[in-house]
N, C-alpha and C positions, 0 to 999 in steps of 0.2 A: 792709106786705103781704108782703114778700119777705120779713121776720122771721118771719111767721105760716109763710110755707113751707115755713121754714126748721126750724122746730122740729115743724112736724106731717110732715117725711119723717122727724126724730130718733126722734119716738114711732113711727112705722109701724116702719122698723128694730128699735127697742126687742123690738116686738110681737111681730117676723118673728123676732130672733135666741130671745126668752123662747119662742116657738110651737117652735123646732126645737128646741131643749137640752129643751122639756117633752115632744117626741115621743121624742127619742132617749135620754134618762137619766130616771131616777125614784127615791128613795130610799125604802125599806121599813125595819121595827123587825123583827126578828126576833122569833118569840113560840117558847117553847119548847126542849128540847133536844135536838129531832131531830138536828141537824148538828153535835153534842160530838165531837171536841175542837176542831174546826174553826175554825165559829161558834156563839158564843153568846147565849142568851137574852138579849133584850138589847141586840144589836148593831145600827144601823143599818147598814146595806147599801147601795150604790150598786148600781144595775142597767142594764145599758148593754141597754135595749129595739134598740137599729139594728144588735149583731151577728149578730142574724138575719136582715134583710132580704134579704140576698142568699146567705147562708150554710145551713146545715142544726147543727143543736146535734149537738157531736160526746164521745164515751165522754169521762169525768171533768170534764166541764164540770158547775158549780152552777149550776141553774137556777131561777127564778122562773114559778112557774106559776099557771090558774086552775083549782083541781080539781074535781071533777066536784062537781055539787048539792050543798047541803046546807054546805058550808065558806063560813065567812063572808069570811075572809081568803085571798089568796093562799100559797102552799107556797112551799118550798125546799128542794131534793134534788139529788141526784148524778145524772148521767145515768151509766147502766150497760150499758143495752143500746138497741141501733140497731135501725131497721126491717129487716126482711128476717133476724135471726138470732134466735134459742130462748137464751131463758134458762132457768138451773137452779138451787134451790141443794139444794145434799147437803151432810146436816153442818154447814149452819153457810159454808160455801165458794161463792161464789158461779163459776155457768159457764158462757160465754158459744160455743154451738155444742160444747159439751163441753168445752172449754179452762178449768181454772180461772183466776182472773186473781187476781195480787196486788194487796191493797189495804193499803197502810202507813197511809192516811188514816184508818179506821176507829175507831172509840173502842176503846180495850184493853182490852176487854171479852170475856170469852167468849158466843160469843150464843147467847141462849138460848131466844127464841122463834123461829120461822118456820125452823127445822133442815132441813127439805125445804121446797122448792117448785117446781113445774112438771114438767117444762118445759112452757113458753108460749112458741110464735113471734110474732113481733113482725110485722103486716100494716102497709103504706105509711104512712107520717105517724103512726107508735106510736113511742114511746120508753117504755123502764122505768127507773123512776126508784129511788132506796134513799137513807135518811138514813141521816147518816155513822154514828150512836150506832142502829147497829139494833136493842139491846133498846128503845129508846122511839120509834120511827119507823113513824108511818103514811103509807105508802108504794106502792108496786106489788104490796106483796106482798099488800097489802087491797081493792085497788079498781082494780089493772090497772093497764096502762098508761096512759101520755099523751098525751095528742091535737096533733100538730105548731100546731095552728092554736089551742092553749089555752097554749101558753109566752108569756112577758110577753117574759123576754127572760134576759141572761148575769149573774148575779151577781160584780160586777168588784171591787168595792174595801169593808170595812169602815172606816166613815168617823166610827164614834163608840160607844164613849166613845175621848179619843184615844188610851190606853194598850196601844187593841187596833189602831190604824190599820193595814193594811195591804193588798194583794194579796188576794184568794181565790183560791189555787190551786188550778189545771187539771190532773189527774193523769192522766200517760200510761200506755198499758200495755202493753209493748213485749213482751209473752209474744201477746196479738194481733196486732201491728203485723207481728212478723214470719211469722204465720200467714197473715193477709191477702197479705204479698209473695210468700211460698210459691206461695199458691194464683194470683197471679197471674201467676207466674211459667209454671205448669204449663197453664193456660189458655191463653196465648200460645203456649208451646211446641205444643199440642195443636189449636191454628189451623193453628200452618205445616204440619203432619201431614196436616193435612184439608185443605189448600186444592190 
């Protein structure tokens, strides 16, 4: 009897640790070459679903999404732009509140379609997404923004074939970072003023 216990708390455990690793990780195939040079057609992906739980998806994160009707499969794109700020592109440049941002990650390509767009503000729980290879990427620029509550989760590791193993990097963009400090800088100043 106590062997029988002993093995049916083994499998409850089993259950309990397979139930959390299948809540918080999932691996996807990528279909397509939205995301050249980056990730390819091709590539399975690990997707870590739990670093949103308490978090918010921030600029240059890849993300695993579910897109609106009609898509059979989940996406995969770059996030670009945040709630609360207007995106633009002129020329080919994309522009985040007027700022253009560098993108070293893009496929080296001259792009060629979607040369203007917007601007569109981004309302609460929207993100604008872009694949990295923009002449072949259906993206924000077709069908809008993202809905917070429609992301699976952070595309973390390509894990096959093994030749391609590694990271997906998170691209910062310190031509906003230091815009953001600015403005928060001048807002606090402009409290002590008024208070």
């Amino acid at each position: 009897m106590k062997m029988l216990r002993e093995i049916g708390i083994t499998i409850l455990i089993a259950i309990a640790i397979f139930a959390a690793i299948k809540a918080s990780i999932q691996g996807y195939r990528v279909q397509y070459s939205c995301m050249l040079p980056n990730i390819e057609d091709g590539d399975w992906i690990m997707v870590n679903k739990a670093s949103y739980f308490f978090s918010n998806p921030k600029r240059g994160d890849v993300i695993v999404f579910k897109p609106k009707a009609g898509a059979q499969y989940p996406f995969i794109k770059r996030v670009i732009g945040l709630p609360g700020e207007t995106v633009e592109i002129k020329d080919g440049i994309v522009c985040i509140n007027n700022i253009p941002i560098d993108e070293p990650y893009i496929f080296p390509e001259p792009t060629q379609c979607y040369k203007n767009f917007g601007p569109e503000k981004l309302f609460d729980g929207q993100y604008f997404v872009l694949g990295d290879n923009r002449n072949n990427s259906n993206d924000s620029r077709s069908w809008g923004p993202v809905s917070r509550g429609n992301i699976i989760g952070k595309a973390w590791l390509v894990y096959w074939p093994p030749s391609r193993w590694g990271l997906v990097k998170r691209h910062s963009y310190s031509e906003l970072t230091e815009l953001h400090e600015q403005e928060a800088v001048a807002y606090s100043q402009a409290e002590v003023q008024f208070e």
